[in-house]
C-alpha positions, 0 to 999 in steps of 0.5 A, a space after each residue: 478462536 484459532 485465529 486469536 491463538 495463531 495471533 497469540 503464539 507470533 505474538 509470543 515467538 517476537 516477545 522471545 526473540 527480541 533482547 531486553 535491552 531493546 525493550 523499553 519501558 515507560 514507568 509511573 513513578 506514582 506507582 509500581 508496575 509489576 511483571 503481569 502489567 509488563 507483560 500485558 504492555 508488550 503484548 499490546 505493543 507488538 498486537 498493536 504493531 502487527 495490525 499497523 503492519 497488516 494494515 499497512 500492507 493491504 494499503 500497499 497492495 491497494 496502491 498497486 491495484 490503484 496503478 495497474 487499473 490508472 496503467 490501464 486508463 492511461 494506455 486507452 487514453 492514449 490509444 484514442 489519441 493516436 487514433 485522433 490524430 491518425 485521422 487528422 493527418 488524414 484529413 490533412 492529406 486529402 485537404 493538401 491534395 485537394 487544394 494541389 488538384 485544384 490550382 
């Protein structure tokens, strides 16, 4: 219930501080729309865009979460392949050393 009055009271505070001029309404030219239908139209609206708003925020900090975790696969990738080819140019050594001794 708190949650849905804290909501209420964003939703609100938006309604109130936007001009009317950037409001636009869509009317049925069957019927006549009257200021409660209004106002229950702006309200879904500005819910509608706070939930696309929250949503789209946790999809951001998903994404950042995804690059820190893919951060840390990389830099392992790479530390085992610096590994690998650390000790194939030992071996390389030794192979050119052996073949140096023996001629």
């Amino acid at each position: 219930m708190a949650n849905s009055k804290r909501l209420f009271g964003v939703v609100r505070r938006n309604l109130l501080r936007r001009s009317p001029s950037r409001i636009t309404i869509i009317r049925s030219s069957t019927t006549k729309t009257t200021k409660e239908e209004i106002a229950a139209i702006k309200i879904q609206a500005f819910f509608r865009g706070h939930l696309a708003r929250r949503a789209f925020r946790a999809l951001k900090s998903l994404v950042k979460l995804q690059a820190v975790a893919r951060g840390v696969l990389v830099r392992r990738q790479a530390r085992i392949a610096l590994h690998c080819m650390h000790a194939l140019a030992r071996l390389q050594v030794r192979v050119r050393a052996r073949q140096l001794l023996s001629h």
